[in-house]
TORSEZA-644225 format. One record per atom (N, C-alpha, C): x, y, z; residue in three letters. Coordinates in pm, whole numbers, padded with zeros to 5 digits, always signed. Each point is the difference from the previous one (the first is absolute). Layout:
! residues N
XYZALA ...
END
This chain:
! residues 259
+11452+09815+11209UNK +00088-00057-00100UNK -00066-00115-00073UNK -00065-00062+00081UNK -00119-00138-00045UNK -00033+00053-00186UNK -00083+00127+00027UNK -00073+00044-00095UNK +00096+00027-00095UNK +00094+00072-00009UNK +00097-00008-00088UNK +00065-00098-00088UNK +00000-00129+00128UNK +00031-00116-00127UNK -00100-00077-00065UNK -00112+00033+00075UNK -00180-00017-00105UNK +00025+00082-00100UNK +00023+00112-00016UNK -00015+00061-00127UNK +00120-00047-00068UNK +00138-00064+00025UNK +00079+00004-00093UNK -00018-00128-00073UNK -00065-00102+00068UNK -00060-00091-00104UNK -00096+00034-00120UNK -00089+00128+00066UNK -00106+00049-00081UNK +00090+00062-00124UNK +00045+00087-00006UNK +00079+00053-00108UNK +00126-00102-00073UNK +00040-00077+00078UNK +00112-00099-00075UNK -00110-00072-00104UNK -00047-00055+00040UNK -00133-00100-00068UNK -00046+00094-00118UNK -00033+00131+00044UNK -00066+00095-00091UNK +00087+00025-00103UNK +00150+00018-00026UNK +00078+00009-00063UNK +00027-00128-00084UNK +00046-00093+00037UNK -00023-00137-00069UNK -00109-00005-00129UNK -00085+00013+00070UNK -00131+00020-00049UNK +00034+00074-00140UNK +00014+00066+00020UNK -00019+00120-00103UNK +00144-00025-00115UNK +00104-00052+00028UNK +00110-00042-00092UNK -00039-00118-00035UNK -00122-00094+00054UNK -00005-00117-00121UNK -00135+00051-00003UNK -00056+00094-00045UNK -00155+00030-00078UNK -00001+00046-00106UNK +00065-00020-00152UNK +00011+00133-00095UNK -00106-00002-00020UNK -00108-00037+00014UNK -00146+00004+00005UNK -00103+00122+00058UNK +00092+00019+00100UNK -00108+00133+00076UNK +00049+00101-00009UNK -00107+00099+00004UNK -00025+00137-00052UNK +00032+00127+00081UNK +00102+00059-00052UNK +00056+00093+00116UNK +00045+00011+00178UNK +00080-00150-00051UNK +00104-00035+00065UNK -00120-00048+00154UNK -00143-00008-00061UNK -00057-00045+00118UNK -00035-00149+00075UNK +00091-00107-00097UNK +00012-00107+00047UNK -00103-00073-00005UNK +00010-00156-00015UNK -00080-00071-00073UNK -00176+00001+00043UNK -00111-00024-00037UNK -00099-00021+00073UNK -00041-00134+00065UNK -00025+00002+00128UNK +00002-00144+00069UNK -00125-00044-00085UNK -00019-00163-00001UNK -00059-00028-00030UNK -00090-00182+00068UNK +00153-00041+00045UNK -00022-00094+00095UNK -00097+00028+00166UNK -00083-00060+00046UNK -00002+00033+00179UNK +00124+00060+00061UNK +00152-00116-00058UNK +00057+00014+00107UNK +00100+00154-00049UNK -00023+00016-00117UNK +00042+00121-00047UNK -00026+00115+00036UNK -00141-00032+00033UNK -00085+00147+00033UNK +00011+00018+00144UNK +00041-00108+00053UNK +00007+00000+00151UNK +00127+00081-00015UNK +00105-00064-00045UNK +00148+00088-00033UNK -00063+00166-00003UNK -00005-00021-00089UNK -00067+00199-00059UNK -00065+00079+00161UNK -00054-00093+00035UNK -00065+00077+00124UNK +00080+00017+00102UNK +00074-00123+00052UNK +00134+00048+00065UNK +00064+00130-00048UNK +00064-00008-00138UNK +00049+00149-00051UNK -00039+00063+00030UNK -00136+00084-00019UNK -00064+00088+00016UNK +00008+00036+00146UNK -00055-00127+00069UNK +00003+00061+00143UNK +00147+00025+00059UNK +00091-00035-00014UNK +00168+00028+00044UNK -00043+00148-00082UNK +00015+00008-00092UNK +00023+00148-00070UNK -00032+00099+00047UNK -00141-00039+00085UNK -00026+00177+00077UNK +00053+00024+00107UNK +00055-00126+00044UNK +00116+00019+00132UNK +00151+00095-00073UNK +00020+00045-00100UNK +00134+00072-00033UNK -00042+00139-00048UNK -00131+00036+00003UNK -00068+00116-00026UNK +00101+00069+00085UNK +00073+00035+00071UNK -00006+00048+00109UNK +00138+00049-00070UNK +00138-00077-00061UNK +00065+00046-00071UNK +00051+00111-00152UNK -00195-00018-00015UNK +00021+00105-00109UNK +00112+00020-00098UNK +00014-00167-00096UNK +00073+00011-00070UNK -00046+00030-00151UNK +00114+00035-00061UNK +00035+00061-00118UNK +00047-00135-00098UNK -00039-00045-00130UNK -00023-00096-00118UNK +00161-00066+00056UNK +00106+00123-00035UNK +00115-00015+00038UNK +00051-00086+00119UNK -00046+00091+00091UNK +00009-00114+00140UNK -00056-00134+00011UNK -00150-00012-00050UNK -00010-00103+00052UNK +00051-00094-00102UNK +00123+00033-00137UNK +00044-00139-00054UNK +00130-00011+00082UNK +00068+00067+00084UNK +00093+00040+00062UNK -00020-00112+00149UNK -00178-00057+00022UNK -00029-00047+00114UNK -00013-00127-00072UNK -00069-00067-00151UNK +00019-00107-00037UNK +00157-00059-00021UNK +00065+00064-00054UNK +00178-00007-00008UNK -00019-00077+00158UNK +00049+00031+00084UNK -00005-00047+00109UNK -00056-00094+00096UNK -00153-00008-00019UNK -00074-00130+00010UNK +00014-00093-00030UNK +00051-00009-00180UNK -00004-00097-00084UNK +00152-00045+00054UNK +00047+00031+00014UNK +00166-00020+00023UNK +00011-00109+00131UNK -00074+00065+00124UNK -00016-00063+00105UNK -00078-00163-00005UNK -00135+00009-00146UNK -00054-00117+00009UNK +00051-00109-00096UNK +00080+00055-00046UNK +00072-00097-00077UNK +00158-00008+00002UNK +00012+00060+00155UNK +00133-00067+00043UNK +00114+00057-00066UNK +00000+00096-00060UNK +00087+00092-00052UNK +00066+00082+00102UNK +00084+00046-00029UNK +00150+00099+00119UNK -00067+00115-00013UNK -00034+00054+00106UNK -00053+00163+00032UNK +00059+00084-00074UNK -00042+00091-00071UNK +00082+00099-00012UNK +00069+00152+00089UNK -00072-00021+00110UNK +00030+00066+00146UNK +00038-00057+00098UNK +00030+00086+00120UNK +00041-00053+00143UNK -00186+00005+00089UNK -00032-00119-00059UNK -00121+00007+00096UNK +00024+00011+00155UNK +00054-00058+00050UNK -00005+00093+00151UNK +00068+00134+00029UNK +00021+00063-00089UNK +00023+00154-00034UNK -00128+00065+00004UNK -00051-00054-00173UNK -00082+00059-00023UNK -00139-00008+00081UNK -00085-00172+00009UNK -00092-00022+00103UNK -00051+00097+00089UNK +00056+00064+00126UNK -00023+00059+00072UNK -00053+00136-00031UNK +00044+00043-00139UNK -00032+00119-00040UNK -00185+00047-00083UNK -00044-00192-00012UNK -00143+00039-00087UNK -00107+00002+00138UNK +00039+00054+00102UNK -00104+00074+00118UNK +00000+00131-00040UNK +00074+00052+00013UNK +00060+00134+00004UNK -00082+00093-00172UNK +00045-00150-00070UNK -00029+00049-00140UNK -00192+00041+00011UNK -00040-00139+00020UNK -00127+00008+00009UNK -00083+00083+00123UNK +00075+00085+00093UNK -00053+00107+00052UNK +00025+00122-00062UNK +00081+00026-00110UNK -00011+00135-00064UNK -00061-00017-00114UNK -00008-00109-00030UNK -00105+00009-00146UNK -00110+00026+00029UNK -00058-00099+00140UNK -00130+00006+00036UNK -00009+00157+00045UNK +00060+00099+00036UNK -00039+00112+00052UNK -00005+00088-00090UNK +00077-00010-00119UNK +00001+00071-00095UNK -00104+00008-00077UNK -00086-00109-00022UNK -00091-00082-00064UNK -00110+00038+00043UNK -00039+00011+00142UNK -00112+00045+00070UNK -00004+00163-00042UNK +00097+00066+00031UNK -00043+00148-00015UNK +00023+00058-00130UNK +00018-00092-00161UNK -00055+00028-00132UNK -00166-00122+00036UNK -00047-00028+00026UNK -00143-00063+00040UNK -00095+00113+00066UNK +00088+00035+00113UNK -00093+00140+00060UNK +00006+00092-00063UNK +00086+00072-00078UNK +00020+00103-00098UNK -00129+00019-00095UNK -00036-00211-00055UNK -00048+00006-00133UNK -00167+00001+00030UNK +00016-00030+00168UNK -00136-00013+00051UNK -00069+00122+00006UNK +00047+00121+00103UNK -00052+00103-00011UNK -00085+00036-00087UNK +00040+00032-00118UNK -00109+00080-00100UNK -00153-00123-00038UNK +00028-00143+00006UNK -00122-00074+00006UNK -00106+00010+00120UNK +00044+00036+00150UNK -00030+00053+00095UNK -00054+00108+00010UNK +00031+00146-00094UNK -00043+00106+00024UNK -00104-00049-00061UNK +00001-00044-00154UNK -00144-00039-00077UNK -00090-00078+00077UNK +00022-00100+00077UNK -00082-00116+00052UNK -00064+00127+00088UNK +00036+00066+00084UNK -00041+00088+00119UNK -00136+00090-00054UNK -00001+00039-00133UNK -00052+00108-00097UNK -00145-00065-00062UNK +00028-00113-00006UNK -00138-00116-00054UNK -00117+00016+00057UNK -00106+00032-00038UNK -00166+00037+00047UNK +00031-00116+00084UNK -00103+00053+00143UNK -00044-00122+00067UNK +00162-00035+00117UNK +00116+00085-00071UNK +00124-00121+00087UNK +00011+00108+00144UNK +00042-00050+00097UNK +00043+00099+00148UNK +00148-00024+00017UNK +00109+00092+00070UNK +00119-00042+00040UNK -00024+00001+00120UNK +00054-00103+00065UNK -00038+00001+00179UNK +00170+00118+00025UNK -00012+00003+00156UNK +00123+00061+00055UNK +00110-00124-00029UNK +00027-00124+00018UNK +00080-00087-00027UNK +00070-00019-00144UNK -00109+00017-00113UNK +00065+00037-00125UNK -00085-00109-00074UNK -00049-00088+00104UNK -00101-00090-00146UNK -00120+00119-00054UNK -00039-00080-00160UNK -00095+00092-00081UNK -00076-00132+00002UNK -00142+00003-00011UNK -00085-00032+00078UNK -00133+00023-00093UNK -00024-00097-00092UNK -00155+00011-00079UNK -00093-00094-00008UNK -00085+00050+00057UNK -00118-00120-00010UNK -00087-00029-00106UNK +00028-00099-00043UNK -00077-00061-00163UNK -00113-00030+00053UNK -00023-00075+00047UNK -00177-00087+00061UNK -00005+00071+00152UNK -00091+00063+00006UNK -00027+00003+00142UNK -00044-00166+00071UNK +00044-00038+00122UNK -00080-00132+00057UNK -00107+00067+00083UNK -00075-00097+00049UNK -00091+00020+00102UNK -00036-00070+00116UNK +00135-00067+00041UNK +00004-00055+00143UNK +00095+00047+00105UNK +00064-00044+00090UNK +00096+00050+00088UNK +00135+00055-00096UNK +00040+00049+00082UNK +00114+00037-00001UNK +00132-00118+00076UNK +00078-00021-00046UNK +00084-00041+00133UNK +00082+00085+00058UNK +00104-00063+00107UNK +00074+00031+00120UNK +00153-00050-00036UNK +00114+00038+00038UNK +00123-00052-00003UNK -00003-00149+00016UNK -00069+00031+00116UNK +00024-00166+00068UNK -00113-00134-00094UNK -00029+00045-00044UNK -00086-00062-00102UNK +00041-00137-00114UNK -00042-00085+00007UNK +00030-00054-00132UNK -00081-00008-00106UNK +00047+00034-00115UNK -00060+00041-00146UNK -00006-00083-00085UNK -00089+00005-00102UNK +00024-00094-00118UNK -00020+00083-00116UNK +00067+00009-00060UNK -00030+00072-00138UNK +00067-00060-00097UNK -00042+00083-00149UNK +00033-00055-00094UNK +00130+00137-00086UNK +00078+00006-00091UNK +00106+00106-00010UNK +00067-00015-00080UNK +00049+00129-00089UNK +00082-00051-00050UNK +00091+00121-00061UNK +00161-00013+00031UNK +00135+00083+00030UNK +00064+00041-00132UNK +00027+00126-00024UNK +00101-00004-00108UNK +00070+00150+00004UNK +00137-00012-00050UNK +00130+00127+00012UNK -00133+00090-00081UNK +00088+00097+00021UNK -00041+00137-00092UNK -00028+00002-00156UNK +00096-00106-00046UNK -00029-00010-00127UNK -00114-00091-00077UNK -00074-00061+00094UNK -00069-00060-00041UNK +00041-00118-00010UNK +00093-00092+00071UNK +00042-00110+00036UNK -00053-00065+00070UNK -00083-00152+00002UNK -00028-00044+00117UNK +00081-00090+00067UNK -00004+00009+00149UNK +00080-00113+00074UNK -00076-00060+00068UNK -00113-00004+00069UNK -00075-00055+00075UNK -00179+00012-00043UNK -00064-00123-00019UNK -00156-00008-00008UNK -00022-00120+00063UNK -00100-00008+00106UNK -00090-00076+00080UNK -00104-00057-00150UNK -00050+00112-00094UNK -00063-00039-00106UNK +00077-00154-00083UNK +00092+00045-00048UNK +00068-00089-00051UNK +00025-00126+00084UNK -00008+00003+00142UNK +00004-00159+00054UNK -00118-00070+00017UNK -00130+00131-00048UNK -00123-00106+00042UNK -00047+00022+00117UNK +00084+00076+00109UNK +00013-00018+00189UNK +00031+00116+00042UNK -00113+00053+00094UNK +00002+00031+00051UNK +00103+00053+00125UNK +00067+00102+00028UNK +00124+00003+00120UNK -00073+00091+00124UNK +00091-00101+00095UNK -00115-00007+00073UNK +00098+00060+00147UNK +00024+00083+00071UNK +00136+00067+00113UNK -00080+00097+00060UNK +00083-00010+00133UNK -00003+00107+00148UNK +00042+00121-00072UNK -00089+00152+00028UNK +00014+00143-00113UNK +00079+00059+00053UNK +00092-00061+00152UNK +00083+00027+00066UNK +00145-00046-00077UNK -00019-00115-00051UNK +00144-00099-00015UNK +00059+00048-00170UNK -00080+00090-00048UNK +00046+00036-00147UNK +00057+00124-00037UNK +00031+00067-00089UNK +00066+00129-00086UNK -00062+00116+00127UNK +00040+00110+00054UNK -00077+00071+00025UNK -00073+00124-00119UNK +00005-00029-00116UNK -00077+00025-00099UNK -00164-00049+00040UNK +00005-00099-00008UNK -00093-00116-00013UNK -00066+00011+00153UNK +00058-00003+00140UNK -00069+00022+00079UNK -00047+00135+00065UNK +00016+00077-00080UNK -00056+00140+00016UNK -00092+00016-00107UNK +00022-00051-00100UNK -00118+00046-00145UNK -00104-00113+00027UNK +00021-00147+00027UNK -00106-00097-00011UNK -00102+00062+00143UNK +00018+00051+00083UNK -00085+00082+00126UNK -00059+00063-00076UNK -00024+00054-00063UNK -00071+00137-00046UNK -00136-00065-00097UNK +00067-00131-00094UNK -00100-00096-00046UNK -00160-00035+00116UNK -00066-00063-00072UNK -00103-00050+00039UNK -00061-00158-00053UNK -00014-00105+00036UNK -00060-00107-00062UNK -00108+00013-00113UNK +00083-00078-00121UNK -00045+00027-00094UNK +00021+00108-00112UNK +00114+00116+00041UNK +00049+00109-00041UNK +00114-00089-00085UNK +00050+00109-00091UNK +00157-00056-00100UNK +00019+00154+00023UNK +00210+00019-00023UNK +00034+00120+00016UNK +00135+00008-00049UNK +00083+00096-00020UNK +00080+00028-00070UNK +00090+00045+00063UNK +00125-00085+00050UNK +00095+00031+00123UNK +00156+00093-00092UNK -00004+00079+00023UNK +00173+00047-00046UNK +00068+00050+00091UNK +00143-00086+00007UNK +00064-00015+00139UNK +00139+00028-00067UNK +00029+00110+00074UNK +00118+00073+00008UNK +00099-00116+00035UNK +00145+00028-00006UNK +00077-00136-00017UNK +00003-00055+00203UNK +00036+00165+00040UNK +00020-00036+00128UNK -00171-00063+00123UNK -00079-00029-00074UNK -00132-00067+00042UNK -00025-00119-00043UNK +00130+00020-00097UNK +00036-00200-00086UNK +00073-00077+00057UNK +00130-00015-00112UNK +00027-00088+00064UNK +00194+00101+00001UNK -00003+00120-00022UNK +00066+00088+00063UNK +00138+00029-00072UNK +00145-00034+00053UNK +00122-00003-00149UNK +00008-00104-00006UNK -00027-00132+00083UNK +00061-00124-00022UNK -00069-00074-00090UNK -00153+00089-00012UNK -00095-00144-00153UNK -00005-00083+00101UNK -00062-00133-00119UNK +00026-00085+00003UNK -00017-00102-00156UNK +00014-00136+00020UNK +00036-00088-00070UNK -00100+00091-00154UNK +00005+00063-00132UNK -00149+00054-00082UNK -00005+00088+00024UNK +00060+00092+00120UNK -00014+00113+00033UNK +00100+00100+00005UNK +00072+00081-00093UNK +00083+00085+00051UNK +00059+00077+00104UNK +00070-00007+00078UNK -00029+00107+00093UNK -00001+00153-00040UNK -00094+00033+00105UNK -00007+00167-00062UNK -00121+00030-00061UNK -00084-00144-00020UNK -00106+00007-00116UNK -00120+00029+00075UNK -00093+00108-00065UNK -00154+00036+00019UNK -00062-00122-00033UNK -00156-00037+00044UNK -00046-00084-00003UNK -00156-00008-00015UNK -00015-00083-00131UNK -00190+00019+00016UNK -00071-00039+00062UNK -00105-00063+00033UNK -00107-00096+00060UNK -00124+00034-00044UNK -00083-00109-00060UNK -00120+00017-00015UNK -00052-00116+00098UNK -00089+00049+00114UNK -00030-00070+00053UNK -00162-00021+00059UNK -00015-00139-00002UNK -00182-00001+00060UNK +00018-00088+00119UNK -00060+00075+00082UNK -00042-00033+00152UNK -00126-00118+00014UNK +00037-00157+00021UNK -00067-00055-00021UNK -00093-00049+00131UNK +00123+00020+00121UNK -00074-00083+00111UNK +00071+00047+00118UNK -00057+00023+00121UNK +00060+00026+00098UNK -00009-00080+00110UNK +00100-00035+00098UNK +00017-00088+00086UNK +00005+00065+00096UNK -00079-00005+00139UNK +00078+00088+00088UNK +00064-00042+00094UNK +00127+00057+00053UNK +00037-00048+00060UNK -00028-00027+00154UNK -00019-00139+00029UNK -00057-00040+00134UNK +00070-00009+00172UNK -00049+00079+00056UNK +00072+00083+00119UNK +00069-00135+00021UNK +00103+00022+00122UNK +00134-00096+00034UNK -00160-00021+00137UNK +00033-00161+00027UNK -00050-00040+00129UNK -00001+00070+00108UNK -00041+00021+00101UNK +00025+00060+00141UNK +00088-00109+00065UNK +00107+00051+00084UNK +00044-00053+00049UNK -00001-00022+00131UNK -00054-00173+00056UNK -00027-00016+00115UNK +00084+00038+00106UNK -00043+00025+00132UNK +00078+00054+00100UNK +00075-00128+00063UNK +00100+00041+00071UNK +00086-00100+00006UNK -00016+00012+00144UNK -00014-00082+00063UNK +00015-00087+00155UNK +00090+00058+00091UNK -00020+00054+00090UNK +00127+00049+00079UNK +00096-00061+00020UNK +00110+00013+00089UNK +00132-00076+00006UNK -00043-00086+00114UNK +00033-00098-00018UNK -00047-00142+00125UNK -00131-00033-00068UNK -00062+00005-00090UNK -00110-00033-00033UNK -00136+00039+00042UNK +00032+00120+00071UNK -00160+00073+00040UNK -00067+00059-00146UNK -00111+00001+00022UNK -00085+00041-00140UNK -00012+00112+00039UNK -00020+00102-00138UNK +00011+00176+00006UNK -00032+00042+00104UNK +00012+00094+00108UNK -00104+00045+00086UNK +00017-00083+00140UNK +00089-00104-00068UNK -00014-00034+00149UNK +00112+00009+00069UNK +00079-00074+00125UNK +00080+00083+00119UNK +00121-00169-00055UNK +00104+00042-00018UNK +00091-00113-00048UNK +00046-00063+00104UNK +00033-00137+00032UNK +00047-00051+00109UNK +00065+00063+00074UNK +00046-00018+00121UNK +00103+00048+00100UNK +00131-00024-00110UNK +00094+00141+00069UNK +00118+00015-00080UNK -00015-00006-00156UNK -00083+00024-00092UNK -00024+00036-00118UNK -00032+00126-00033UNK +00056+00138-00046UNK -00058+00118-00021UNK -00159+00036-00084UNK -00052+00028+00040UNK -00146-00002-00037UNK +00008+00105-00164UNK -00110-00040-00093UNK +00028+00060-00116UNK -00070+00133+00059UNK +00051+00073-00112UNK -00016+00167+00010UNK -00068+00064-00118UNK 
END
């Protein structure tokens, strides 16, 4: 519910916005221009991909400013919020499901093509699998930690994620990520770049996330920069018999001897 009233500031604000701008251009609201403006804008943005999940319609969502705006400026509801309240779970699990399987629908046919591409493999799991640069060092292991460089985008040619764009390197256990990513980055080699396409359920599956639709196929271009390996767990010393005899040896009277 937290997130819900994060976004209803995001859209109340966004609405405001937009009834004192006759300035901006298809109803897209003013351009920040201050720090603390742009800081604003970025808040927006980031609340906004938290309501992806509702899959609303122009209609609806002035139907969600009506209501925001009402609440932040102390205006009389026009509903029985503890009526209604309880019902935007419910809401936002059938949008989100509905939503995912027009995503998988629209994915398929980019999938059959990606599969068809000189050079691409489909494993049994469903990732498609092309290697741009061959590398010429190890390979890694699950248990491994990686560093590479990458960078993510929907089917349409959208990006949501680049390591390029921060300058930095990302750097994770090939265990602790997408199982897209830890089945295709194995097959890499140090110094290799490669071309990950990950079926939704090797993503991040119906639920998305925050940029991500659920339901949504997924690109990766990725280069294998560095491998870490992972370093065996200690041995663990033997422990002293009961009464304090050392391994092997015969435990005081009335102490059962280790076994």
């Amino acid at each position: 519910m937290r997130k819900f009233l994060m976004v209803a500031v995001l859209l109340a604000a966004t609405g405001c916005q937009q009834q004192g701008s006759s300035g901006s251009a298809g109803g897209a609201g003013p351009t920040p221009q201050t720090d603390e403006q742009k800081t604003f804008y970025t808040l927006g943005a980031t609340l906004g991909r938290q309501i992806q999940v509702f899959d609303m319609s122009p209609e609806e969502i002035e139907f969600v400013k009506a209501g925001l705006t009402a609440q932040l400026t102390g205006k009389e509801s026009a509903v029985d919020m503890q009526a209604y309240g309880p019902k935007l779970q419910e809401l936002a699990r059938t949008r989100s499901t509905a939503r995912a399987e027009k995503e998988k629908e629209k994915s398929k046919k980019f999938l059959e093509e990606a599969a068809k591409e000189e050079g691409a493999t489909r494993t049994e799991s469903g990732l498609i699998y092309k290697s741009l640069t061959e590398g010429s060092g190890e390979s890694p292991s699950p248990s491994d930690v990686v560093k590479v460089n990458y960078r993510g985008t929907l089917t349409d040619g959208k990006e949501f994620d680049s390591s390029y764009k921060r300058n930095e390197p990302a750097q994770f256990p090939l265990n602790g990520v997408i199982k897209c990513w830890t089945e295709g980055v194995q097959k890499m080699k140090v110094g290799g770049k490669a071309k990950l396409v990950c079926p939704s359920d090797l993503a991040y599956g119906d639920r998305g996330t925050p940029g991500i639709p659920g339901g949504s196929a997924l690109i990766f271009e990725v280069e294998l920069l560095e491998i870490q390996k992972a370093e065996p767990p200690p041995a663990m010393p033997e422990m002293p018999a009961p009464g304090g005899a050392a391994p092997g040896q015969a435990a005081p009277q009335g102490q059962p001897a280790k076994k």
